[in-house]
N, C-alpha and C positions, 0 to 999 in steps of 0.2 A: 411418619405416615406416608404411601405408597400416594400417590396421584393416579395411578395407573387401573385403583379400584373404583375410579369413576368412570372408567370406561365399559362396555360392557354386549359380549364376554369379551375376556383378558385374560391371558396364560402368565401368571408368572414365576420367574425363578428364586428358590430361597436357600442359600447356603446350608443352611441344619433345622432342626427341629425346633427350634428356640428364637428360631428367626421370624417363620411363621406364624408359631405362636405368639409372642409378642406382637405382629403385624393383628392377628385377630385383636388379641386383648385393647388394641388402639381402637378398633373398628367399635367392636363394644364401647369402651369410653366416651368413642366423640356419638356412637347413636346416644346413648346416656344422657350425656351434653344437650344434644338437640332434642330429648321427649323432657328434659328438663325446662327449657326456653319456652318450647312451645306448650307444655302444661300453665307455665306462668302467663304467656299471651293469652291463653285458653279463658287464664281464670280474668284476668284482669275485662277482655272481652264479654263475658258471662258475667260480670259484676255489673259492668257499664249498661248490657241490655236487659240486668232485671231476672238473674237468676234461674231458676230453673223453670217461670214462667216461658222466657224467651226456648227451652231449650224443646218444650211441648210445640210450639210455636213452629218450631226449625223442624220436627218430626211430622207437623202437620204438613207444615210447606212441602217439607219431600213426598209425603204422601199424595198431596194432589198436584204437585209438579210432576211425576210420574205416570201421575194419569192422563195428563195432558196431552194432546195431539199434537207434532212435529207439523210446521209449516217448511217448506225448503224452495230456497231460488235457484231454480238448476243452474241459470248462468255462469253467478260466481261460487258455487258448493256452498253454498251459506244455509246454514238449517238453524230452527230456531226450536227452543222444547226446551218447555220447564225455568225461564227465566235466565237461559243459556243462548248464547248466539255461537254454531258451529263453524268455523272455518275447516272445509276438508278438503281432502285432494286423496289422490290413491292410497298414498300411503301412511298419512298425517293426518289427524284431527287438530286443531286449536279451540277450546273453550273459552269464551268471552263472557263474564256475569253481565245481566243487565239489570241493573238494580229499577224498584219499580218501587211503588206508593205500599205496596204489601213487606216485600222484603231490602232491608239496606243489605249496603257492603261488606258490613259488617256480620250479619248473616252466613252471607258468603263465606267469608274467612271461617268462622266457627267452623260451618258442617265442612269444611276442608280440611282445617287444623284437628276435628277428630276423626277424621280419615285418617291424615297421618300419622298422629299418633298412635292409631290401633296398628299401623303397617309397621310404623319404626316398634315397635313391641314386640310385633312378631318376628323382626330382623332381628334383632339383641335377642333372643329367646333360641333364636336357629344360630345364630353367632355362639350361643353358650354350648351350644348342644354338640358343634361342633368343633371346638376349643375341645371339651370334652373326649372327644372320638380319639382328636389328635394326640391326646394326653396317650392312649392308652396304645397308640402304636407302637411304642419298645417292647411292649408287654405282648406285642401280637409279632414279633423276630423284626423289625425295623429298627436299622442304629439313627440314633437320635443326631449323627452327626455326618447323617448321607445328605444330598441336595435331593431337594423336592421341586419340582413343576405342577402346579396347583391354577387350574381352570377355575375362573370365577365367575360367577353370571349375576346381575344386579347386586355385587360385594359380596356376595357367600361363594364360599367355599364350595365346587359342586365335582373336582375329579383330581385327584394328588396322585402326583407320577413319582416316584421313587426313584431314584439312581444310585446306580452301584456307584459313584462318587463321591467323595469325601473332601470335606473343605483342605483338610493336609494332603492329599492328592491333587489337588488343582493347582496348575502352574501360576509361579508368581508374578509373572510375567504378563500382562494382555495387550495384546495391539490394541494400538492407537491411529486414529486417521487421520489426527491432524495432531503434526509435529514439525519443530524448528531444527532445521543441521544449520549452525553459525560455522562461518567459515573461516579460515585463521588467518593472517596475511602474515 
């Protein structure tokens, strides 16, 4: 797995067609992984506060959390709205839960944890879709064993550059920056 698809956007480079692919099919796996963990926190949360009771509960709170009027201390950008305390600055929000007598922390987590899980759903879903594309580039004049440069923005795939290069054209040779000359006496 790439570390580099935490960044974001990130350009990077893949020796062949088989290289990328497999770099997707990871990405898929490990989102997999995590709507798996977090379907299990989900349920085990949702058992503890009383089932589908609690989740009318969570739909109501959003309901009239939303409706709610925003206080704000211009001093330190601190805005308050819906059981949230905002930390902001130009460019940056921070959300802070403030748990009250109506809603715990546990709350909190739920209507989070199905947030993400609808988002990681739709990532693995654009992940497939695009695994898919990639499949079908030999069949569209692409040798499967040219290097690609593939633009990524929040982990998808969003621009593949193609190069007339081929892993057996590439020198086997690559500078180094840091190297030893031992010297003989």
């Amino acid at each position: 797995m790439r570390k580099e698809l935490a960044l974001s956007p990130v350009i990077l480079a893949f020796d062949d067609l088989d290289e990328l692919l497999s770099t997707i099919e990871e990405e898929i796996d490990l989102h997999k992984k995590v709507l798996a963990r977090y379907g299990d926190r989900l349920g085990v949360l949702l058992r503890d506060k009383g089932g589908s009771e609690s989740l009318q509960k969570l739909a109501a709170q959003d309901g009239v959390e939303s409706d709610r009027t925003q206080t704000k201390n211009k001093k330190r950008g601190e805005t308050e709205e819906g059981g949230w305390m905002s930390f902001e600055s130009e460019e940056y929000t921070l959300k802070v839960a403030t748990p009250s007598q109506n809603a715990s922390s546990s709350s909190y987590e739920i209507t989070q944890l199905f947030k993400i899980t609808e988002a990681l759903k739709t990532k693995v879903s654009t992940l497939e879709i695009t695994k898919r594309f990639l499949n079908e580039l030999p069949s569209k004049g692409f040798r499967a064993d040219q290097r690609f440069f593939v633009v990524f923005r929040e982990g998808i795939p969003r621009h593949v550059i193609p190069t007339n290069e081929s892993r057996k054209q590439m020198r086997r040779f690559r500078y180094s920056d840091q190297f030893e000359i031992n010297v003989l006496e």
